[in-house]
C-alpha positions in Angstrom: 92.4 71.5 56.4 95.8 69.7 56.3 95.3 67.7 52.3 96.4 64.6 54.0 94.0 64.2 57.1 91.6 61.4 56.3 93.7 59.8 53.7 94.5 56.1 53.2 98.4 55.7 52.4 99.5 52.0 50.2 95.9 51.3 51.4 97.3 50.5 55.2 98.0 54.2 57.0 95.4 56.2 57.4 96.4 59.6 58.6 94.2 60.9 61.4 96.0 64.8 62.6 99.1 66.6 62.1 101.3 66.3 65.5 104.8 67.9 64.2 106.2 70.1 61.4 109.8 70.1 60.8 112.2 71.5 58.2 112.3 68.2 55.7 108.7 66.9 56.9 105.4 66.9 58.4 104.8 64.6 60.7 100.9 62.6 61.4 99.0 60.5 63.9 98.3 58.1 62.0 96.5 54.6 62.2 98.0 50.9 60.7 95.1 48.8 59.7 96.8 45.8 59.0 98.3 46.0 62.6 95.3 48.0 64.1 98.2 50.2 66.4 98.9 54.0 66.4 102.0 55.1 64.2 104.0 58.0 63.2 104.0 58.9 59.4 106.6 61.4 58.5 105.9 62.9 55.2 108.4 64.5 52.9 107.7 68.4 52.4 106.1 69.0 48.6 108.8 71.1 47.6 111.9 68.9 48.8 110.0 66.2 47.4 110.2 67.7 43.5 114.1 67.1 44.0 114.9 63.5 42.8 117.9 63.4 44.4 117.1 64.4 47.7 114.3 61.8 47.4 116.9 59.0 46.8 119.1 60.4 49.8 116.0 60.5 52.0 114.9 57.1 50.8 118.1 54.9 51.2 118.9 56.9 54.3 115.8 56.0 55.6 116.0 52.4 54.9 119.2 52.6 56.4 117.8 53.8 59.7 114.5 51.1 59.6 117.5 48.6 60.5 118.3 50.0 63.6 117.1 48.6 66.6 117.5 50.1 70.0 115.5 51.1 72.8 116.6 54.3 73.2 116.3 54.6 69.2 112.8 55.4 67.8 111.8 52.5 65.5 111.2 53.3 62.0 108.4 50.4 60.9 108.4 51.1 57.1 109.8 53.0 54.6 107.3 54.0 51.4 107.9 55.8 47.9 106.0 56.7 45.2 105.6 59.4 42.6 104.9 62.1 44.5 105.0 60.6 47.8 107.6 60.4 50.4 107.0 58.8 53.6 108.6 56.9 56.6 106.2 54.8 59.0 107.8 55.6 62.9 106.9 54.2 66.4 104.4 56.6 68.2 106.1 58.5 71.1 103.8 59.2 74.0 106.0 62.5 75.7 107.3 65.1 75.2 111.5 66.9 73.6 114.0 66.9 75.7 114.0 70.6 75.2 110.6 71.0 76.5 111.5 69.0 79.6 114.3 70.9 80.1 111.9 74.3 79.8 109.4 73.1 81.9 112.2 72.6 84.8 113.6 76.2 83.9 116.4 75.3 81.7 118.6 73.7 84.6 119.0 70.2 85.4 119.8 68.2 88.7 123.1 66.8 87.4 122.0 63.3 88.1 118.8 63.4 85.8 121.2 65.2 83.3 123.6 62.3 83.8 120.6 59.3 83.5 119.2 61.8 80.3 122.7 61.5 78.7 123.5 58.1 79.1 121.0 56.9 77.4 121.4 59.3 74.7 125.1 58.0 74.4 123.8 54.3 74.1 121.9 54.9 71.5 124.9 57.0 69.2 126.8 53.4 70.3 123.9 51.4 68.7 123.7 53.9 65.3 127.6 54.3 65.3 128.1 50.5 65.1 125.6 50.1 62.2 128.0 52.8 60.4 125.0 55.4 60.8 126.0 59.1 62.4 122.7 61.2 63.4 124.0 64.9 62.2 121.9 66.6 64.3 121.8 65.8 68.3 119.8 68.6 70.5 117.8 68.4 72.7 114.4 68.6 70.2 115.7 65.4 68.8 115.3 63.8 72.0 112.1 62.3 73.5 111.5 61.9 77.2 108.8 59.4 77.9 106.7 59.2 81.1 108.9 56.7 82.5 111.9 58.8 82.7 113.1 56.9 79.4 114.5 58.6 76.1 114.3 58.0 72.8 116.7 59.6 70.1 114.3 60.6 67.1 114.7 62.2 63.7 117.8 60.3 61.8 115.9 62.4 59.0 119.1 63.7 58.0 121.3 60.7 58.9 123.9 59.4 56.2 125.3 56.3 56.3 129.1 56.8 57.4 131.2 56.6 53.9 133.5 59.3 54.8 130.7 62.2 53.5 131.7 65.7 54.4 129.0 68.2 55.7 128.4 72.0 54.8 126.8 74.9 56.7 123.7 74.5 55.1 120.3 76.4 56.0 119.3 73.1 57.3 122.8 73.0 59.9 122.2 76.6 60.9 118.8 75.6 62.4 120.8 73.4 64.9 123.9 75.6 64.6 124.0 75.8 68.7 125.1 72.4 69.2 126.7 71.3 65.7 130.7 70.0 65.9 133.4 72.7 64.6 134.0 70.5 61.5 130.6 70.6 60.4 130.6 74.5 60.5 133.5 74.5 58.8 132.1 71.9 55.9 134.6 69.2 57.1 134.9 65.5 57.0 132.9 64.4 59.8 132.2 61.0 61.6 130.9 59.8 64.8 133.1 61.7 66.9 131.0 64.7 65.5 127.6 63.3 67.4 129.6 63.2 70.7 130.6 66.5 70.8 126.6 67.7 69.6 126.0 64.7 72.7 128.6 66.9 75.2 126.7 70.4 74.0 123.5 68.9 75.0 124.7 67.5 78.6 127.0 71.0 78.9 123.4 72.5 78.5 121.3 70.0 81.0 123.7 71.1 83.7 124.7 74.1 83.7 121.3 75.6 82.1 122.8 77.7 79.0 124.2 77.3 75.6 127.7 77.0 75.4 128.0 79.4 72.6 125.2 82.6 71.6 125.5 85.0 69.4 123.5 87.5 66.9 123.4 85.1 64.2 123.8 81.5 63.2 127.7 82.3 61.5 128.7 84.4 64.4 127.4 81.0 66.6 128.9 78.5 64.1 132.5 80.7 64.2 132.7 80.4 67.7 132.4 76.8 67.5 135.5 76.5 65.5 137.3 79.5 67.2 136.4 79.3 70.8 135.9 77.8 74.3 133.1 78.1 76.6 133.7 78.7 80.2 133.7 75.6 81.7 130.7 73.7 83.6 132.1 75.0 87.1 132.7 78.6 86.4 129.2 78.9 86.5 128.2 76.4 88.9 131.2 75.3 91.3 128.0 72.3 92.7 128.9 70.5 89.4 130.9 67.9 90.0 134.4 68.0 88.5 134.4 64.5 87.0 131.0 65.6 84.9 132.8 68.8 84.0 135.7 66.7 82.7 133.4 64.5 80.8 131.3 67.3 79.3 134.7 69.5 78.5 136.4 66.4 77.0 133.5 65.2 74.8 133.0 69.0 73.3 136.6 69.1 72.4 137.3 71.4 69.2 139.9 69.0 68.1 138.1 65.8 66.9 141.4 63.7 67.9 141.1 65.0 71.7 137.2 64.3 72.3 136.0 60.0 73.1 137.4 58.0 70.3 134.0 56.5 70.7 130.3 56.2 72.4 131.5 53.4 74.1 134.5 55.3 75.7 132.0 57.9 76.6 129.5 55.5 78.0 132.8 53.9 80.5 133.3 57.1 81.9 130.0 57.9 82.6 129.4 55.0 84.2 132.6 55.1 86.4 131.1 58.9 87.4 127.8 56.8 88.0 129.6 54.8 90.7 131.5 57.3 91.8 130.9 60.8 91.9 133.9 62.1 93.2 135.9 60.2 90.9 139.0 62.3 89.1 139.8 61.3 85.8 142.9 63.3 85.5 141.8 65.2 82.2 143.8 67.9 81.0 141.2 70.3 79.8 144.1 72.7 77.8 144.1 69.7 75.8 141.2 70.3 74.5 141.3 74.0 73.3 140.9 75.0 69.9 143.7 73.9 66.9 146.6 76.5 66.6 146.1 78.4 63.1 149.5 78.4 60.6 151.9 80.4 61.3 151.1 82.1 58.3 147.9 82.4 58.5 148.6 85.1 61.3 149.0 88.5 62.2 151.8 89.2 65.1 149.4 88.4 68.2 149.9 89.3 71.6 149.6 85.7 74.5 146.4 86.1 76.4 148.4 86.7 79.4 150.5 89.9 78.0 146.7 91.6 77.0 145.6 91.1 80.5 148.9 92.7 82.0 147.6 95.5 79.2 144.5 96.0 81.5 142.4 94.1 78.9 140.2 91.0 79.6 138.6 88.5 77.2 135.0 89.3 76.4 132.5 86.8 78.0 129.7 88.8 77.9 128.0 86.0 75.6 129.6 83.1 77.6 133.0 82.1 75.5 136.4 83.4 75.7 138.9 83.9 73.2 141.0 80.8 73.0 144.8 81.4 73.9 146.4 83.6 71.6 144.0 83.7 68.9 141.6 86.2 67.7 143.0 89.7 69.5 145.9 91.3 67.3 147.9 93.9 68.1 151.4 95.5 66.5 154.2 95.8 68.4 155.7 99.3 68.8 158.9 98.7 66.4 156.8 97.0 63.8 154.5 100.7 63.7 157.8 102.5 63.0 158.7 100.2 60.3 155.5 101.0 58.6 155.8 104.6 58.9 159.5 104.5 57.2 162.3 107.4 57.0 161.5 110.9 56.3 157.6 112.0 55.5 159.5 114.2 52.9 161.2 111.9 50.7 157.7 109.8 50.7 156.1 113.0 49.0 159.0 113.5 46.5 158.8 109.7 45.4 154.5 109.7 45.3 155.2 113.0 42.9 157.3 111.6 40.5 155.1 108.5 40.2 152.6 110.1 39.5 153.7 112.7 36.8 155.4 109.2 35.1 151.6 107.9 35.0 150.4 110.8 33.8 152.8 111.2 31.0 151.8 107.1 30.4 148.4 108.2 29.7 148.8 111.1 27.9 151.1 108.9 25.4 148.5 106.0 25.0 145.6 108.0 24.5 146.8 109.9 21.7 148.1 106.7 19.9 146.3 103.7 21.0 142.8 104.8 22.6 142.3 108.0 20.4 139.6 106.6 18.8 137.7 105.0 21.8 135.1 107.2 22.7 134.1 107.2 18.8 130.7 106.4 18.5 130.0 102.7 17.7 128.2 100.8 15.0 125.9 98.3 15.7 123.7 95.8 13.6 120.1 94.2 14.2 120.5 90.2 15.0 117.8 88.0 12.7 115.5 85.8 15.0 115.9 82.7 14.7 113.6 80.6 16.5 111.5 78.1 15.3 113.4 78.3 12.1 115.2 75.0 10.5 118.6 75.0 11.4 119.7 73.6 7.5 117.5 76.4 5.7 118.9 79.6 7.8 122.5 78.1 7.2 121.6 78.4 3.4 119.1 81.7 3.8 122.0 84.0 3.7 119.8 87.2 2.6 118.9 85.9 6.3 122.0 86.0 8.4 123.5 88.9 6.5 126.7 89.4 7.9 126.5 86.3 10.6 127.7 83.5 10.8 125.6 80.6 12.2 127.2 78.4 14.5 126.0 75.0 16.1 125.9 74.7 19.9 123.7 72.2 21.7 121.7 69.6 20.2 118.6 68.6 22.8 115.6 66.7 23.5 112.9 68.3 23.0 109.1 67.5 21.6 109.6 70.0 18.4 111.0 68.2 15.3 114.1 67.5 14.9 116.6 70.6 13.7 114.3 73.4 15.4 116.3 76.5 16.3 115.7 76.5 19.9 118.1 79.5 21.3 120.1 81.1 19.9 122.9 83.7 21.5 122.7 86.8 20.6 119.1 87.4 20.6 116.9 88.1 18.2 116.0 91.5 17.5 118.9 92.7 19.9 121.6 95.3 18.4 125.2 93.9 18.6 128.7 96.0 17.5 130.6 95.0 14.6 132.7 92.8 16.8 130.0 90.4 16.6 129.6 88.3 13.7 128.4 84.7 14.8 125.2 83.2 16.4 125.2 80.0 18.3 121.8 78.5 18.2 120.3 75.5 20.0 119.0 72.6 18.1 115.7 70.4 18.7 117.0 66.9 18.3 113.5 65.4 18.7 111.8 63.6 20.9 113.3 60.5 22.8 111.2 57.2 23.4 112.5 54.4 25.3 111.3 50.7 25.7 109.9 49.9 28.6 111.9 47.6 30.5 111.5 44.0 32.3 111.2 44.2 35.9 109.2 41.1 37.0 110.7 39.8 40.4 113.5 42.7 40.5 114.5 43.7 43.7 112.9 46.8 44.2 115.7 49.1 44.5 117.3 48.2 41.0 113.8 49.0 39.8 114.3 52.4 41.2 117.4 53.1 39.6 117.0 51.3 36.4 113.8 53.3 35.5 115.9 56.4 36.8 118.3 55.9 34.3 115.8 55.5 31.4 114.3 59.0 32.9 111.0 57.4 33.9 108.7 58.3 36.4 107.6 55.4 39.2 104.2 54.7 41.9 104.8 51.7 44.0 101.8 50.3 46.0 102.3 46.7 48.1 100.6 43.4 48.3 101.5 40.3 49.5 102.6 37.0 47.4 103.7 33.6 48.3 106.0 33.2 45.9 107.6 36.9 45.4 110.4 37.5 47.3 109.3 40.6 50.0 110.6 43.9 48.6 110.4 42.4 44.6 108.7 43.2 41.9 105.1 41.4 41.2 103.7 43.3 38.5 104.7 46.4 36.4 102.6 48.9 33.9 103.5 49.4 30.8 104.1 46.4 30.0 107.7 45.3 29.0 109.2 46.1 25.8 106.1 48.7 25.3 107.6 52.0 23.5 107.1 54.9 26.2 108.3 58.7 26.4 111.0 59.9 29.3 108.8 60.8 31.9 106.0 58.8 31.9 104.9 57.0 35.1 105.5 53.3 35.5 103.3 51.6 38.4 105.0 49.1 40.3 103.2 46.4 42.5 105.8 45.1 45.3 105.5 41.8 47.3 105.7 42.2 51.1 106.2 38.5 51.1 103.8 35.9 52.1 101.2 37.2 54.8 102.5 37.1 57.8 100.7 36.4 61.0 100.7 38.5 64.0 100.8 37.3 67.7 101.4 38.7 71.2 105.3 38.5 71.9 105.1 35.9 75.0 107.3 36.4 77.9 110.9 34.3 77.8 111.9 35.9 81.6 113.7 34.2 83.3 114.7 31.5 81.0 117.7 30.2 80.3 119.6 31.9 77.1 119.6 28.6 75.2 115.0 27.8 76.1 114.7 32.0 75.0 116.6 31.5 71.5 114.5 27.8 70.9 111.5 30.0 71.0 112.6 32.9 69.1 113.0 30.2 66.6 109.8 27.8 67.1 107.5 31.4 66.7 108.9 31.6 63.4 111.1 35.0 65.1 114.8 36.3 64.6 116.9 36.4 67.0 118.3 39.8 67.2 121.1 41.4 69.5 122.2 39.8 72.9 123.5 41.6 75.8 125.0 40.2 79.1 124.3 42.7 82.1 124.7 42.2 85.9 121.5 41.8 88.0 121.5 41.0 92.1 117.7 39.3 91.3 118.2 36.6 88.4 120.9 34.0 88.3 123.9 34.0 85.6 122.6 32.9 82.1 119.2 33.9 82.2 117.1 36.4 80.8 116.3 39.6 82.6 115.1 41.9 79.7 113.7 41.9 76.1 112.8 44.0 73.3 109.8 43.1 71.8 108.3 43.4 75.5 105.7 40.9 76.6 102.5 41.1 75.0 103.5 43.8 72.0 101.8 42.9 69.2 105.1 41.3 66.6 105.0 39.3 63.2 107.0 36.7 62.2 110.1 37.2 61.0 110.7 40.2 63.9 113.7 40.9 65.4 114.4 39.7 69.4 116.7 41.6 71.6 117.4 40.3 74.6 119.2 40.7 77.9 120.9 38.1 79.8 122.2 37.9 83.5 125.8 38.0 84.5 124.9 38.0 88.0 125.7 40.2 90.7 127.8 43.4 90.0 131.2 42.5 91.9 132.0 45.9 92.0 128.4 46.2 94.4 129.8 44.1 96.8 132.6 46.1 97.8 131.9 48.3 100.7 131.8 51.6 98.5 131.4 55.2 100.3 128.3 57.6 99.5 127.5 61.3 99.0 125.1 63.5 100.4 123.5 66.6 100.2 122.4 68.0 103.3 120.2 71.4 103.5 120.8 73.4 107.4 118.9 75.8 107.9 119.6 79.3 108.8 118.5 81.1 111.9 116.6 84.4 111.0 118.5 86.8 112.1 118.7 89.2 109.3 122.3 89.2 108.8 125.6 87.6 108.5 126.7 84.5 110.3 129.5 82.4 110.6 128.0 78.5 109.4 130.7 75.8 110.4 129.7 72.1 110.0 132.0 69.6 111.6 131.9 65.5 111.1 133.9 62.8 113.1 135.8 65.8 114.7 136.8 67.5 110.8 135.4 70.7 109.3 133.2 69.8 106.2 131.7 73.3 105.8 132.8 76.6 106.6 131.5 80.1 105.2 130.3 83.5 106.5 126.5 83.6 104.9 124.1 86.9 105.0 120.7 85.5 106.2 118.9 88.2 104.6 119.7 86.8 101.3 120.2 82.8 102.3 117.2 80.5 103.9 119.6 77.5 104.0 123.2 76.1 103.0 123.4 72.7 101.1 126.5 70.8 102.7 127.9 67.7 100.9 129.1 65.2 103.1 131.0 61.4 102.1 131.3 58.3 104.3 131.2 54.7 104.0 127.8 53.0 102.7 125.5 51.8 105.5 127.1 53.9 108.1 125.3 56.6 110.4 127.0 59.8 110.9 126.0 63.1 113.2 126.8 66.5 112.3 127.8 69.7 114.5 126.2 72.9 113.1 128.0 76.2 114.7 126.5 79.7 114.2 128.8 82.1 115.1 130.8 79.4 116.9 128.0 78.6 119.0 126.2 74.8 118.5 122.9 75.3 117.0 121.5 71.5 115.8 123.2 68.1 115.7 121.7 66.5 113.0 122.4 62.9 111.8 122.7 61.4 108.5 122.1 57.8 106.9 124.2 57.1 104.1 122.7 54.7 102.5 123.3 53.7 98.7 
């Protein structure tokens, strides 16, 4: 049984089954009593936990993350260290990965759910990318789909803060080494940028059903990432529209300066291609091949297009292709008779004479120099040292013989002071006569400290106060009406008290005064000024405030909020709201609309002409074999509200006249 299931955590979480394992953490159902609702407690695996400085990183990067607030974010409630606990409190998420989803629908999605997955996927990057906070590690596992069709962007486990960090092909990046950026397999400076292009290998993988890049292992994956292109969306599904292919192509751009300088930009283009499928955003997509390598930095290498008049074609066999000009060398014919040189018989007199000179070289310096190299060697025992005192072997020199005894590193340590530690060469080892000093390793004694004051400290200057005196820490919480929330209440030992490096300082921490809890009423349909009077008469915060257009609520009031109605909040919670604009103006323009219409194919075992004609124009014409088709999907366009009828032909012949509503 899992050692945490049926434990109490800062006397609040009580952990009730394991629902997720993951390579940093282990994730629990788990239940808050003081808030009686279901939560998420992600704890930090034992053996990452040992390392103090990727329990600081996880910490502060955690906190980091609890300030985001998004609804396409999963909310991190509270963040929780102790001595040998790491732990992050998350919002409970009733569905399923994004990668399951896709599984479930066999890998491929309808471009329009692929395009309502990824939009929301892209607000959220906006949300984190504005609060200078880049995610490292979008796929689709990292995504939740909820039963409404909603998603959630999880797991800013490995988030950093943007400060202009660089990222390396760790063990950790090669676990998501399918849809990381070509800077982070190369161990380059990376920013947001780097999350849209993981964003664009998660929508190239929604619609079109495959990885962009596969290979035998994660480097071979990771290389082509900084070497390669994919084909493109359409090459292996012309139905994909060519707007989304431009999106998709343009945010997975290998050049950081060529993808969406931002979500936001992303987010405008996807809504455009929302509006309007058919839309063209006149991308060149050779802009967006991979960067030229130095001149120097190559071998003489063919242009793609002189290898294919060679009869050879790129290798797609795993679904990339050689970027242009890079990776297939090959010597032109007057460079191989440069190599080969002049006459093969002047080669052979010149290798002749060099090597009778180095011969005679040889011959020379190991009759003068060397001749007594392979003389047998004299060695001498090496005195052990250890657990001697350092002053009485420097005067013992019946001891040291021959030595010399030489002072290296003075440490901390719990033997007394001046104990030989180490010492180089070993004891008891055999050394030549080359050797004539020992460096040893000195006890300097233990080191004791005095505890320090940290009444009313804010928490985090506890942290790295008692880190620099070496000193372990526990933390448990309680509330105070006078303590500051996240400040020191109470400390053991006491200050000034004379303590050892490593010993374990238990810090109480005030969560403030108690705070009462209430169901977040409904301010729908208010006006923006009545909705921010009683954010502030409940004692809440008013948090981020976003103007939308809606066709059902009048300009200036509220159409949406985070807290929703009825959720359970305490005071002091932050209010997101969403207020009216009105009516799109865009919506009221007549605007035209696509369809998809399926025609059925008669049975006739064999091939067939199929022409579709509309308002006297040929939308569709193909030869089909029946014995392989059922049906052909025909994608017509007219004005919104307007009723069209279509003339099927088989083999020139009418067969149906069907019509078609396009309605929005």
């Amino acid at each position: 049984m899992d050692q945490y299931i049926g434990k109490l955590l800062d006397n609040r979480y009580e952990i009730l089954e394991v629902i997720g394992t993951g390579g940093m953490a282990r994730v629990y159902k788990a239940r808050c009593h003081r808030l009686n609702r279901l939560v998420a407690v992600k704890i930090l695996r034992e053996d990452l936990a040992q390392d103090a400085e990727f329990r600081r990183r996880f910490h502060d990067e955690s906190q980091a993350v609890a300030m985001l607030s998004h609804p396409n974010i999963v909310a991190v409630y509270d963040v929780s260290r102790s001595s040998e606990l790491e732990y992050i409190v998350m919002e409970l998420i009733d569905g399923i990965t994004l990668k399951q989803y896709m599984q479930k629908k066999g890998n491929k999605l309808n471009w329009r759910e692929a395009l309502h997955f990824i939009t929301q996927i892209v607000k959220a990057l906006g949300h984190a990318h504005s609060r200078g906070i880049i995610h490292r590690d979008i796929k689709p596992h990292n995504v939740m789909v909820l039963r409404d069709g909603s998603v959630k962007v999880a797991d800013f486990g490995i988030a950093r803060v943007a400060s202009g960090g660089h990222s390396t092909l760790t063990q950790e990046a090669l676990g998501s080494v399918h849809y990381i950026s070509p800077e982070q397999a190369r161990g380059s400076h990376i920013d947001a940028r780097s999350d849209l292009y993981s964003a664009g290998v998660v929508l190239y993988e929604m619609i079109t059903g495959r990885l962009p890049f596969e290979g035998d292992t994660p480097v071979s994956v990771a290389i082509q990432h900084i070497n390669s292109i994919p084909l493109s969306p359409r090459e292996i599904d012309p139905s994909i529209p060519e707007a989304l292919e431009e999106i998709t192509m343009r945010a997975m751009a290998p050049n950081p300066d060529n993808r969406y300088s931002s979500a936001d930009e992303m987010l405008a283009d996807l809504e455009e291609f929302r509006k309007n499928p058919n839309i063209n955003f006149d991308y060149d997509l050779n802009e967006f091949l991979p960067e030229e390598e130095p001149d120097e930095d190559k071998t003489r290498i063919r242009p793609a297009a002189h290898i294919h008049a060679a009869g050879e074609t790129p290798d797609r066999s795993r679904g990339a292709r050689p970027s242009a000009g890079r990776h297939v060398q090959r010597y032109e014919p007057e460079e191989e008779e440069e190599r080969r040189g002049g006459s093969p018989w002047v080669i052979v007199a010149c290798v002749a004479a060099v090597l009778l000179f180095v011969v005679g070289v040889f011959y020379f310096l190991f009759h003068t120099f060397f001749s007594g190299i392979f003389a047998p060697m004299e060695t001498y025992p090496v005195p052990d040292l250890l657990g001697k005192s350092y002053e009485q072997v420097q005067q013992d020199t019946d001891l040291l013989g021959r030595f010399t005894l030489v002072l290296g590193e003075t440490v901390e340590d719990d033997a007394e002071a001046g104990t030989i530690l180490k010492q180089d060469p070993a004891g008891g080892s055999n050394v030549g006569g080359s050797v004539t000093k020992i460096t040893v390793t000195v006890s300097g004694g233990p080191n004791v400290v005095h505890m320090p004051d940290l009444y009313n400290k804010e928490y985090r200057d506890a942290f790295i106060t008692l880190d620099k005196l070496k000193l372990k820490y526990s933390t448990s919480y309680e509330n105070h009406e006078e303590i500051a929330a996240n400040h020191v209440i109470s400390f053991t030992p006491l200050a000034d008290t004379p303590v050892a490096p490593g010993t374990e300082v238990q810090l109480v921490i005030s969560l403030g005064p108690e705070k009462k809890t209430f169901p977040m009423p409904s301010l729908l349909n208010q006006t923006l000024e009545k909705a921010l009077s009683d954010i502030r008469t409940l004692n809440l915060e008013q948090g981020a405030v976003d103007e939308v257009y809606d066709d059902t609520v009048e300009a200036g009031k509220v159409v949406g909020q985070y807290p929703v109605p009825t959720t359970e909040v305490e005071e002091g919670t932050k209010v997101n709201l969403q207020v009216s604009k009105g009516p799109d103006p865009s919506s009221q323009q007549p605007q035209n609309v696509t369809k998809i219409v399926d025609i059925a194919l008669p049975d006739s075992g064999g091939p067939v002409n199929v022409q579709v004609m509309m308002d006297g124009q040929v939308v569709y014409a193909k030869d089909v074999d029946t014995a392989m088709e059922l049906y052909v999907s025909v994608t017509v366009t007219a004005p919104a509200g307007e009723t069209k009828t279509l003339s099927v032909y088989f083999d020139g012949v009418l067969a149906s006249s069907p019509t078609v509503e396009f309605t929005p």
